[in-house]
N, C-alpha and C positions, 0 to 999 in steps of 0.2 A: 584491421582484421576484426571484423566483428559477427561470425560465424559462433563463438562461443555465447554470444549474446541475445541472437535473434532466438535461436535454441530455447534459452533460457525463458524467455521473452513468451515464446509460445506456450509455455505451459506452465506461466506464473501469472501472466493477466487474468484477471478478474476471480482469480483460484483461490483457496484455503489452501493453506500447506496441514496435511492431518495427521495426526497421532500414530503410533503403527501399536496395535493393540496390543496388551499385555507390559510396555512400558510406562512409568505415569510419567507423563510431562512434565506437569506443577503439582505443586502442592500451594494449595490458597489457603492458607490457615487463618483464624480468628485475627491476627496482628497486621498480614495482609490485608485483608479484608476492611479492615476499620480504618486502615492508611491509606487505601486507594477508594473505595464505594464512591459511586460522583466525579469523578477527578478525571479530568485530559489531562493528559502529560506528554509532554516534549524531553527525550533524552538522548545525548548523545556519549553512551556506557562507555567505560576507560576498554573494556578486555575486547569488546565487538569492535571499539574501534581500533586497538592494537591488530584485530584478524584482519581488517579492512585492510588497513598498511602494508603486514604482510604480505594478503594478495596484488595488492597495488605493486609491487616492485617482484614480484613472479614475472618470468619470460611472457606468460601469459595474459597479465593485470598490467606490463609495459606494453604490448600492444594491442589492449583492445580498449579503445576511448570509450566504446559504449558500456563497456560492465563496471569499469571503474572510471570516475570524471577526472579529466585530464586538464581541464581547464580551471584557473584560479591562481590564485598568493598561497591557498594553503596545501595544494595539488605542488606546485615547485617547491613548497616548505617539505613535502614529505620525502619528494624526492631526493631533496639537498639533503636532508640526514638520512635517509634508511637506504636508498638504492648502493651506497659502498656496503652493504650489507645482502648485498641481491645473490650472495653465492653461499651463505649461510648451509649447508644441509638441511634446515627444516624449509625455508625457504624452497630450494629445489624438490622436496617432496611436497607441497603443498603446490607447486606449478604443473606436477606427474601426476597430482589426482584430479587437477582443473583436465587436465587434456587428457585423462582415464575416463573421466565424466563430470562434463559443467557442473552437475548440482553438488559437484562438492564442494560450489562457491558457496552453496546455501548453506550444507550441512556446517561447512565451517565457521561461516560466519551468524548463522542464528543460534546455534548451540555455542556460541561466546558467550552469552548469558546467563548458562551454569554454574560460571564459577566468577569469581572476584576477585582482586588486587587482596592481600595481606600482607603489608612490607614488599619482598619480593617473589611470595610465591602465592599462588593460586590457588583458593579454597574453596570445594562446591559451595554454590547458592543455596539459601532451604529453600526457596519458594521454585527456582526453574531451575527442574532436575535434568532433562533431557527434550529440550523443548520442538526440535527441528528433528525427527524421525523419519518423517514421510513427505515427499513433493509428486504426488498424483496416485495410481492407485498400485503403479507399479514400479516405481521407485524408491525404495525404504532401506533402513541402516538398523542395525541393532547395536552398536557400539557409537560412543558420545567419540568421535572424532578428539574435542578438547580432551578429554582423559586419555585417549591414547599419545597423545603431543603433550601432554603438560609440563614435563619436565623440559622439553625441546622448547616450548613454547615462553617455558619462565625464562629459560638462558638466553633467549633472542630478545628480548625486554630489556633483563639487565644489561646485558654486552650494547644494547644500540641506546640504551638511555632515554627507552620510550617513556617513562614514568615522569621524568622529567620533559620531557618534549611535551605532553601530553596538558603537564598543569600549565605550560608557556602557552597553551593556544587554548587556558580556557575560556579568556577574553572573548576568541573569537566563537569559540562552540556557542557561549553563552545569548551571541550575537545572533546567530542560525536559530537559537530557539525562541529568539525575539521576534524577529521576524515571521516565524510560522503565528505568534499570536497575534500580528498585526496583520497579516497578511490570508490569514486561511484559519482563522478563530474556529476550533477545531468544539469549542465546548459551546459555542452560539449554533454549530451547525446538528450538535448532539440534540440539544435542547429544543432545537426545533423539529426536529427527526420524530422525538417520542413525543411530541406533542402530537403530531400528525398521523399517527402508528403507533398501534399496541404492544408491538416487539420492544421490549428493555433491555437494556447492555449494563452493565454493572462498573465497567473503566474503561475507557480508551486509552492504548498508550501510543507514540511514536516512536520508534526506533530510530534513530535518524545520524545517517554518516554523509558528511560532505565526499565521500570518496564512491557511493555510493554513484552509477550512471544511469542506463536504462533499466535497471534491473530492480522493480521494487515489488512488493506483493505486502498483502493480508492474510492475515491467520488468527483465530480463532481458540481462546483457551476455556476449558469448563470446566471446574472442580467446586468442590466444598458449597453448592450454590452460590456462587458466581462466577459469571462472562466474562471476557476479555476480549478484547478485540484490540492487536497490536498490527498498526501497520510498519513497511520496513520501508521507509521512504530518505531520498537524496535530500539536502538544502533546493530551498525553494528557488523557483526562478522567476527575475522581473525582466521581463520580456525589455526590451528598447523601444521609445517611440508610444510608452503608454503613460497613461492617466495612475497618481496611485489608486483610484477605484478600479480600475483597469485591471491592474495587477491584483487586487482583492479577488476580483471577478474572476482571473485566470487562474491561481493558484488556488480558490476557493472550489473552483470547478474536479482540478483534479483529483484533492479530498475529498469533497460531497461525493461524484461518483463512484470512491471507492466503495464510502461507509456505508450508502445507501442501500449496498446489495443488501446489509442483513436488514431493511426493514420494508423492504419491495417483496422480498422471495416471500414470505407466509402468503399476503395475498393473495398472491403470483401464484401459488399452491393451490391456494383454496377454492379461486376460480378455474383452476387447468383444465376443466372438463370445456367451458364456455371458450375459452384462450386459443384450446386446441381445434376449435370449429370457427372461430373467427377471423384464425390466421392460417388456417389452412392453405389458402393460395400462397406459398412464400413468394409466388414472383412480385406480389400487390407490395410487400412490405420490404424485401432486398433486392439490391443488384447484386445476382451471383455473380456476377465480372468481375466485382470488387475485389478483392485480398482480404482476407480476414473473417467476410461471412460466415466461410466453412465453420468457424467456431462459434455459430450460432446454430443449430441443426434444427430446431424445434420452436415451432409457435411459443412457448414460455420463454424461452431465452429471449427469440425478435424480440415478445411482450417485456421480458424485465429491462433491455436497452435501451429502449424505448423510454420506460418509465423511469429508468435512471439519470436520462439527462431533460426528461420533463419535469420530474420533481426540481431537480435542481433551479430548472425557470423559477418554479412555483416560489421559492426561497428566494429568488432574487428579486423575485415582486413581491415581495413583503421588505426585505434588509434595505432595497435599496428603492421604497416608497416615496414618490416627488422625485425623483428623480429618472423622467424619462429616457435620459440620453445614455446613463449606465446600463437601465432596465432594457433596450435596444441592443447596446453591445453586449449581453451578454447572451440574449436570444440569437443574436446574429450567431455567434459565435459556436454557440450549441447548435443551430439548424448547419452550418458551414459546416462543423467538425462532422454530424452525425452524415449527412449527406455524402463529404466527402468517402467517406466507409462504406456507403452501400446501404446506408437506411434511408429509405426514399422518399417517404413520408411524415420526415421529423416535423415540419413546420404544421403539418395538418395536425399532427398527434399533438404535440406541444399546445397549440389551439385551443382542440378540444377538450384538454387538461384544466388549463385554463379557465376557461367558459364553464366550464363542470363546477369549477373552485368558487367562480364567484358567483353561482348560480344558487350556490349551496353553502356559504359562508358559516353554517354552524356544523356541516360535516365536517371530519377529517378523509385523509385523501383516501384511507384504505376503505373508506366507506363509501367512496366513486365509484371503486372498482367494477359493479356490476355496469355501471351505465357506459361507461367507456368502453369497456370489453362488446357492450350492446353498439355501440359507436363503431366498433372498430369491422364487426360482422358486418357491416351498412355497405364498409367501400368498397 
């Protein structure tokens, strides 16, 4: 049953989840600020992942393999302790608000990071006051979900013995966050980002639950001057039957894509005027046959997907320089994936990206922009 998920799915790809006005989110204060400035970070939080659990053993989180990952050693680990616990009262009310409305998988589990472990009760966060408000323009909450369950939420902790559960598999967490730096080097792909583009980010964080399925997104924090940029992403996957450059290449792709929106869109902005007459024709640039194009409507979107998984080439011809046969798989890979969706012209665009880059070896890319966009009016 994965109806709750596709849902979901539709109006979290490639989206910012935003603030609903008049709530402050964070608070980035001076101590903040001086601990994270610079810094990726990989974390898998005790209380997010405590909500992840609970949803995972909901009538709802039992069957849907895509919103919560069903497969694993640590997927049977959760079920063997927590699902004798599946008839809980907060349990069954957190299963009545999934099937009142899916995004209260989001509210629930991203406003988990308000408050913190203290012994056995729960004490707001100072820095994430109320961080998950809003998921599109017309879906929003004015009450923190965790504050309204906090007390329901601390007695299902202590009765199931997640606090202990939790430090037995920190082995394993610790191991999920290894992997993300070996595998999708989130602060190699930062680094190269703002070298390339004038946009600055101030800290990447990862939110990261092995319980976590199809269901991940990006969001966006700003206070005190400075950015944040947290995505809410599953353990990574190694595909079967690859190369570990392979896997670099595959799990690197689905990170760079995300991050990339915030350093494509000012461009993407700046030229809209040229964008929206170069891509006028949508039939040159999608197959509306496809599935999913509808959620591209507009010459800047075609352009910014486009340039989201060109930039990514562009990065793999540099990380993975002398080495042809990665540099191949991973262009394949991007013209296959994009093709397959309905972008018809990835391997020309890709290309031309390209060719732009090494034509022009002292620009950076957001300083292509005109020529390309002049490229793209040609076809």
């Amino acid at each position: 049953m994965k109806t709750i998920s596709v849902l979901l799915s539709v109006l979290l790809i490639s989206q910012i989840i935003h603030g609903q006005e008049g709530f402050r989110k964070v608070n980035f204060d001076e101590s903040f600020k001086k601990a994270n400035r610079g810094k990726a970070k990989v974390e898998i939080d005790e209380v997010k992942e405590l909500l992840h659990i609970m949803i995972a053993i909901t009538k709802s989180g039992l069957e849907n393999d895509d919103m919560v990952e069903q497969r694993g050693s640590y997927y049977k680990n959760v079920i063997q302790h927590f699902e004798p616990f599946k008839e809980e009262p907060v349990i069954t009310r957190f299963d009545s608000l999934i099937k009142v409305n899916p995004l209260n998988y989001i509210f629930l589990t991203g406003n988990a990071l308000s408050y913190n472990f203290k012994g056995d009760k729960l004490v707001a966060d100072k820095n994430y006051l109320f961080p998950a408000q809003s998921v599109s323009a017309h879906t929003t909450i004015t009450v923190n979900p965790i504050t309204t369950y906090k007390k329901e939420i601390e007695l299902f902790a202590k009765k199931t013995g997640f606090k202990h559960f939790y430090k037995q598999q920190l082995g394993f967490y610790n191991a999920v966050i290894g992997e993300y730096k070996k595998f999708a080097n989130l602060q190699e792909q930062w680094d190269w980002l703002e070298k390339n583009f004038t946009t600055r980010v101030d800290n990447y964080t990862i939110m990261c639950s092995p319980l976590i399925g199809g269901l991940n997104y990006t969001t966006s924090y700003t206070d005190n001057h400075f950015k944040q940029i947290m995505m809410v992403l599953p353990a990574l996957e190694k595909p079967s039957g690859q190369t570990e450059k392979q896997n670099i290449v595959f799990n690197t792709r689905i990170m760079f894509t995300e991050i990339d929106h915030n350093y494509i869109s000012l461009p993407t902005k700046n030229n809209k005027a040229a964008i929206d007459v170069a891509l006028q024709n949508r039939s040159k640039w999608v197959d509306t046959t496809k599935n999913g194009t509808e959620y591209y409507p507009n010459p800047s979107k075609i352009f910014d997907e486009y340039m989201t998984f060109a930039t990514f080439c562009l990065f793999c011809g540099e990380k993975f320089a002398g080495d042809p046969t990665t540099i191949k798989y991973a262009y394949d890979d991007v013209n296959s994936t994009l093709k397959s969706r309905g972008f018809i012209k990835a391997v020309e665009f890709n290309e031309e990206l390209k060719r732009l880059k090494q034509n022009n070896p002292t620009k950076n890319i957001e300083e292509l922009y005109p020529e390309l966009v002049a490229w793209c009016e040609r076809q």
